[in-house]
DSSP file (Angstrom, degrees, kcal/mol; ACC not computed):
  #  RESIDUE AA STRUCTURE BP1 BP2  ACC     N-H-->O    O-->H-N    N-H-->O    O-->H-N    TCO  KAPPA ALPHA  PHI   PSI    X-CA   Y-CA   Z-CA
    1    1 A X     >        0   0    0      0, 0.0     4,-1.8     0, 0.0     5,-0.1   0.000 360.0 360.0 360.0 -42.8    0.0    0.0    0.0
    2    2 A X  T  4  +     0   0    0      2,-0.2     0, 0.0     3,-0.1     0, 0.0   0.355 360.0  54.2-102.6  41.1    2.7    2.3    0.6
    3    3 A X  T >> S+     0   0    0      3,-0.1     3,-2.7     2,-0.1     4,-1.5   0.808 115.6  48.3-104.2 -63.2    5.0    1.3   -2.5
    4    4 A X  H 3> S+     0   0    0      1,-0.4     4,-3.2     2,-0.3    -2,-0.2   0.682 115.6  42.6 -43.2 -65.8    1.3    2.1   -4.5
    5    5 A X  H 3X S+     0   0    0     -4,-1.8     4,-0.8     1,-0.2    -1,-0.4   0.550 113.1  47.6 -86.8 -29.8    1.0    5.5   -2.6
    6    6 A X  H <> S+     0   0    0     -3,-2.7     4,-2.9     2,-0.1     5,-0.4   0.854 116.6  53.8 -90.1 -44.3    5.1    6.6   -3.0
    7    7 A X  H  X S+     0   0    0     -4,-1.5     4,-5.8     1,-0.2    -2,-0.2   0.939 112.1  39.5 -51.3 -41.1    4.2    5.5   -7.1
    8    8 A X  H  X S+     0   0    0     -4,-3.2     4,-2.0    -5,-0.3    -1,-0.2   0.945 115.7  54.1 -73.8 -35.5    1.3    7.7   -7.5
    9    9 A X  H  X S+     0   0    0     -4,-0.8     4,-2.9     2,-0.2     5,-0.2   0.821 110.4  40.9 -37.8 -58.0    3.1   10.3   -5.6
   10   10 A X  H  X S+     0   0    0     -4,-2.9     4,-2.4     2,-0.2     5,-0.3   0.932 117.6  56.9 -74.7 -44.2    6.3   10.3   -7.8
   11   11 A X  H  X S+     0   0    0     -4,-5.8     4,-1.2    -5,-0.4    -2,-0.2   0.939 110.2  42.1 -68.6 -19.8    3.4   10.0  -11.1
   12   12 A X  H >X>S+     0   0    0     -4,-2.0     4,-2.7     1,-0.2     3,-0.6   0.974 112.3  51.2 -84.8 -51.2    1.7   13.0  -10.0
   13   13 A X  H 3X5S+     0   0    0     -4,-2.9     4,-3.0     1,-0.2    -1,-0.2   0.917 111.8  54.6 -51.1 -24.9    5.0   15.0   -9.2
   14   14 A X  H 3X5S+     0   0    0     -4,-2.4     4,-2.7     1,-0.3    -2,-0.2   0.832 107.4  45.7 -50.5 -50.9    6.0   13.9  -12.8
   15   15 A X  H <X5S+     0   0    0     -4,-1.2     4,-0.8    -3,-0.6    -1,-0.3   0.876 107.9  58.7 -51.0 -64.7    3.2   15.2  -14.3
   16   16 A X  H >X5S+     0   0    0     -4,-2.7     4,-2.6     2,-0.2     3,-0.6   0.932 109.3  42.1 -36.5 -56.3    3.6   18.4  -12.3
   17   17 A X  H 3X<S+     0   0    0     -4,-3.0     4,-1.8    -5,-0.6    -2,-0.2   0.971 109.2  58.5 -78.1 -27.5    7.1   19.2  -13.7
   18   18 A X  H 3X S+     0   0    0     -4,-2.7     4,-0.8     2,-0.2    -1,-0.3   0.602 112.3  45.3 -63.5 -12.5    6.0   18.1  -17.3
   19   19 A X  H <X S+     0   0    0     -4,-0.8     4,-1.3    -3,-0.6    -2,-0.2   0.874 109.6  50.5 -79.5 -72.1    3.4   20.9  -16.7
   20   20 A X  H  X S+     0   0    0     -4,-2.6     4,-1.6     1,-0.2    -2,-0.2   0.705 112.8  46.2 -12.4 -55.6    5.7   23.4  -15.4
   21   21 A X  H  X S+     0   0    0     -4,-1.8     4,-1.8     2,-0.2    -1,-0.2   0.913 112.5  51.4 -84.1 -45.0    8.3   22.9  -18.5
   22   22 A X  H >X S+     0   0    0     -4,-0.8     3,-1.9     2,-0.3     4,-1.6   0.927 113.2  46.4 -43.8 -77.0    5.2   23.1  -21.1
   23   23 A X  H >X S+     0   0    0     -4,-1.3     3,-4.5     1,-0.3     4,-0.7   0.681 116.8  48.3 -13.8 -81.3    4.1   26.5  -19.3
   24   24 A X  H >X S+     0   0    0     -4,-1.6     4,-1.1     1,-0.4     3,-0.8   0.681 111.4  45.0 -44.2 -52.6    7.7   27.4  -19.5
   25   25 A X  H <X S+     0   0    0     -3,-1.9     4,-0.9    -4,-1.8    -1,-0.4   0.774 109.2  55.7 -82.0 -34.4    8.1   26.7  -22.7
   26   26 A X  H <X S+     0   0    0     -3,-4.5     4,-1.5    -4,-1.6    -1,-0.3   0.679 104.4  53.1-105.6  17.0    5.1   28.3  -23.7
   27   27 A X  H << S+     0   0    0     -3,-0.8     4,-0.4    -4,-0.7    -2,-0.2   0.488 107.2  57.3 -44.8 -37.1    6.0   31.5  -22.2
   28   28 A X  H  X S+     0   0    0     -4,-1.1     4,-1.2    -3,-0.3    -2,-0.2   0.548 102.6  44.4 -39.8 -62.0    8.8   31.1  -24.0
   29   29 A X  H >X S+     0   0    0     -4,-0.9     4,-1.7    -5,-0.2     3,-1.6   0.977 113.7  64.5 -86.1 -49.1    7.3   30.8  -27.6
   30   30 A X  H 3< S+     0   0    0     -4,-1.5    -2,-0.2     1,-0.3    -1,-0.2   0.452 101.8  40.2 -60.5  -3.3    5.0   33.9  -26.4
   31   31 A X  H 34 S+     0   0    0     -4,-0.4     4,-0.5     2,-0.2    -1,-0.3   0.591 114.7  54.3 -91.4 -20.1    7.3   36.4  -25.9
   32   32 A X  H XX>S+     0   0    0     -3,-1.6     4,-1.9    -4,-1.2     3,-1.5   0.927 106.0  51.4 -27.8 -92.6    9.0   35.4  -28.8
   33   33 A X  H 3X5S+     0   0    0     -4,-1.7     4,-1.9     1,-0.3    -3,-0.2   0.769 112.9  50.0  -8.7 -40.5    5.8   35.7  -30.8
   34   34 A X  H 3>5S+     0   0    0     -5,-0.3     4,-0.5     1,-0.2    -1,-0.3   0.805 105.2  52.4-111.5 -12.5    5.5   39.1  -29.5
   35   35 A X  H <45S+     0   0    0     -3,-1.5    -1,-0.2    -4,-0.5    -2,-0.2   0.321 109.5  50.4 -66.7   1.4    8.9   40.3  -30.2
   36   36 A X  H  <5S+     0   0    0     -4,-1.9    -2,-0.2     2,-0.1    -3,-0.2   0.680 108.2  50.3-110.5 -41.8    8.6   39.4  -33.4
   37   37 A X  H  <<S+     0   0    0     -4,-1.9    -2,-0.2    -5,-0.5    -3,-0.2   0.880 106.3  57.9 -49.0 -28.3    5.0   41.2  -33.9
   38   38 A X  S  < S+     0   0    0     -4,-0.5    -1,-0.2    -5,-0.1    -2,-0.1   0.779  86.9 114.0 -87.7 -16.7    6.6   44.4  -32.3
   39   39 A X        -     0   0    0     -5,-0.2     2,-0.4     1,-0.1    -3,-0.1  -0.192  58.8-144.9 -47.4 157.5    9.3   44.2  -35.4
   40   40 A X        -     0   0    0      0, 0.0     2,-0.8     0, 0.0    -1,-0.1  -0.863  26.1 -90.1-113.9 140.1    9.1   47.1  -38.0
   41   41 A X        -     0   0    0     -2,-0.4     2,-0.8     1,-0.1    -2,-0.0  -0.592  19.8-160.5 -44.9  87.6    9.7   46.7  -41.8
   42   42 A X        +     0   0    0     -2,-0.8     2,-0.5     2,-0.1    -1,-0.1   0.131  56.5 112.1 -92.2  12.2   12.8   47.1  -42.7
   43   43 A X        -     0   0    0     -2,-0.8     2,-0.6     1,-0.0    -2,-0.1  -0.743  66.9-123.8-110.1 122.2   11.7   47.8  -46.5
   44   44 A X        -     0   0    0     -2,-0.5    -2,-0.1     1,-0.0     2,-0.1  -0.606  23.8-128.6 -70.3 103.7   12.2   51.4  -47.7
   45   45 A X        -     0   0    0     -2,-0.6     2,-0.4     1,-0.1    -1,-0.0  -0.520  19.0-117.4 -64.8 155.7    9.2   53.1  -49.0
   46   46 A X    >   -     0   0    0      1,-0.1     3,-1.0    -2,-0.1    -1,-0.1  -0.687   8.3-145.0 -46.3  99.6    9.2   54.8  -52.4
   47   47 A X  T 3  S+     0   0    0     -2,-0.4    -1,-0.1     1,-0.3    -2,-0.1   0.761 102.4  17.7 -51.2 -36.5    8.6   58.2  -52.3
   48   48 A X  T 3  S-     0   0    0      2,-0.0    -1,-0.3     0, 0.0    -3,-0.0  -0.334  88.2-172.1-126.3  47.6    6.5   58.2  -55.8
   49   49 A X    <   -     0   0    0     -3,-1.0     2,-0.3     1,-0.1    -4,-0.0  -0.114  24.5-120.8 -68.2 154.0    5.8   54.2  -55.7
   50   50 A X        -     0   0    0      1,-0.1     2,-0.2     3,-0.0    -1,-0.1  -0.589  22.6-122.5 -65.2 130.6    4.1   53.2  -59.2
   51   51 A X        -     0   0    0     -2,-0.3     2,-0.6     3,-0.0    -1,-0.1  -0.453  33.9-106.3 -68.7 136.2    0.4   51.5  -59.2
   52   52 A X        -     0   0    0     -2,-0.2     2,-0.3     1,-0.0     4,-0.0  -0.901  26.6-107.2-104.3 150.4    0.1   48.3  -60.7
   53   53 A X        -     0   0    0     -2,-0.6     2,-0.2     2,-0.0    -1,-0.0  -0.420  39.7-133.9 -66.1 104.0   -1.3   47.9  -63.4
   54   54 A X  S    S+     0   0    0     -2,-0.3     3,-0.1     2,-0.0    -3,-0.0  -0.729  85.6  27.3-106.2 147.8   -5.1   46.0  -62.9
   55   55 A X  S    S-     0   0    0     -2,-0.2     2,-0.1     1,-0.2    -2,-0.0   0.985  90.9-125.0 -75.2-161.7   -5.6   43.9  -64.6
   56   56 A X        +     0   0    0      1,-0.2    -1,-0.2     2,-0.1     4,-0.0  -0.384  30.0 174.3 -52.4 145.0   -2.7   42.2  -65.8
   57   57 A X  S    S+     0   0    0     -2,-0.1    -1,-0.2     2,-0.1    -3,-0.0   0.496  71.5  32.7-119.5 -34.1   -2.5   42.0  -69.3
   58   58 A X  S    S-     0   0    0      1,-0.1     2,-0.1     3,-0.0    -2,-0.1   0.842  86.1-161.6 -70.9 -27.0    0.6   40.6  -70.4
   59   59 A X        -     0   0    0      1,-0.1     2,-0.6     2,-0.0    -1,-0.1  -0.246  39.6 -47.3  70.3-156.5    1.1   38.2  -67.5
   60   60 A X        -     0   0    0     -2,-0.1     2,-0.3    -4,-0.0    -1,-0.1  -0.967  52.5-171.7-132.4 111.8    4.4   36.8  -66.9
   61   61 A X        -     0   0    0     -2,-0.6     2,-0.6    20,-0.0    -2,-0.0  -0.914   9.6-162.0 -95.3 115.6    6.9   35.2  -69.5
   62   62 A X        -     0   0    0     -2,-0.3     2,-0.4     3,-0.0    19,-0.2  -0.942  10.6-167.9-115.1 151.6    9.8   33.5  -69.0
   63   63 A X        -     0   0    0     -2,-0.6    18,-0.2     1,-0.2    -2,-0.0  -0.927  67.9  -7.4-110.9 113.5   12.1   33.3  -72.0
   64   64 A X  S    S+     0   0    0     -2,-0.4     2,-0.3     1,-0.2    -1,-0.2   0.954  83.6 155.4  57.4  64.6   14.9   31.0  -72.0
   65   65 A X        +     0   0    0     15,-0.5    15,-2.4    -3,-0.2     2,-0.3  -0.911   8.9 161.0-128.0 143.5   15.0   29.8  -68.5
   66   66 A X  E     -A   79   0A   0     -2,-0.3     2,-0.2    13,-0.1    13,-0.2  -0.953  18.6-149.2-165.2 151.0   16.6   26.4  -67.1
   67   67 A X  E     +A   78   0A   0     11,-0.7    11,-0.7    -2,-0.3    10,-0.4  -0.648  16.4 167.3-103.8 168.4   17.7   25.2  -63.7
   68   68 A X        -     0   0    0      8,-0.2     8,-0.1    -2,-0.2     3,-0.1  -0.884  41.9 -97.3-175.5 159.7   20.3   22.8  -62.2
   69   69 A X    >   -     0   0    0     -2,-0.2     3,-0.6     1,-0.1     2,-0.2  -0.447  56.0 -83.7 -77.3 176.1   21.5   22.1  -58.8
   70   70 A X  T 3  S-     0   0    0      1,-0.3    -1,-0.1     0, 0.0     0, 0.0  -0.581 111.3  -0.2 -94.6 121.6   25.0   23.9  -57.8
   71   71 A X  T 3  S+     0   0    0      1,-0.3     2,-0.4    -2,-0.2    -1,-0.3   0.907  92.6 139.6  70.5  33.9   27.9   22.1  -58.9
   72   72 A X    <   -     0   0    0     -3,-0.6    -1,-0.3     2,-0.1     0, 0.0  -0.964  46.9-145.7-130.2 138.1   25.8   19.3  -60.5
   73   73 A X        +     0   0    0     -2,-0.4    -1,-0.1     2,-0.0     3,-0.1   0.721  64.6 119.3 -36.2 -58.2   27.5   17.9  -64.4
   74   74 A X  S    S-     0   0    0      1,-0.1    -2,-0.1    -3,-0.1     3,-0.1   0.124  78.9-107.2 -59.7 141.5   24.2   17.4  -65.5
   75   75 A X        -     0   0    0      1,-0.1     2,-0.5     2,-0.1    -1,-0.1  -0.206  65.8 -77.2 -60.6 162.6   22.4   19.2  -68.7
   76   76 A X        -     0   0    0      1,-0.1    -8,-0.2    -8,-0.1    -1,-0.1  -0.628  44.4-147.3 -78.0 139.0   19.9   21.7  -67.1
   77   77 A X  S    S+     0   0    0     -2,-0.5     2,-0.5   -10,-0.4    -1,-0.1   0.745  79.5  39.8 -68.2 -48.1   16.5   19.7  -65.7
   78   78 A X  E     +A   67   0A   0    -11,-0.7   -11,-0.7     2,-0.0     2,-0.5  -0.953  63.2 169.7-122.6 112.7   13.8   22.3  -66.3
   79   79 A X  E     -A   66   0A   0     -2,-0.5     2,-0.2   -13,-0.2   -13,-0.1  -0.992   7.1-174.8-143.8 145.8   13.7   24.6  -69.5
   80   80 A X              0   0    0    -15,-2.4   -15,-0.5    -2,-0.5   -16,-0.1  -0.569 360.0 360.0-111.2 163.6   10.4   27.2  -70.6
   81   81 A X              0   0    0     -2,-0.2   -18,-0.1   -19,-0.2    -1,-0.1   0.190 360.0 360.0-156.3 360.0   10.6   28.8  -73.5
């Protein structure tokens, strides 16, 4: 009875400190979170920025375009025309 009563005892502190470190932890991701909301843009406005153009009319062409991995032998994988 009291091996039963020192097990349930150690599972509930267990429990406890695995609650404690979640908390922690997610104290943790929220003050992150909220230093990263406070962040400012670091992207210069344009004094006279240009409108785009609604709608699209030409869309978007690519002309002679091909990939390959860095340092890779091999003819390029992907070509548009």
């Amino acid at each position: 009875m009291y091996y039963q009563a020192f097990q349930r005892g150690q599972g509930f502190l267990t429990d406890l400190l695995r609650s404690l470190a979640g908390l922690y932890e997610d104290s943790l991701f929220l003050a992150y979170l909220d230093e990263f909301l406070a962040l400012e843009p670091n992207v210069p406005v344009p004094p006279h920025p240009l409108p785009v153009p609604r709608p699209a009319r030409s869309g978007i062409v690519f002309h002679d375009v091909s990939f390959r991995y860095p340092r890779s032998t091999a003819t390029p994988c992907l070509t548009s025309t």
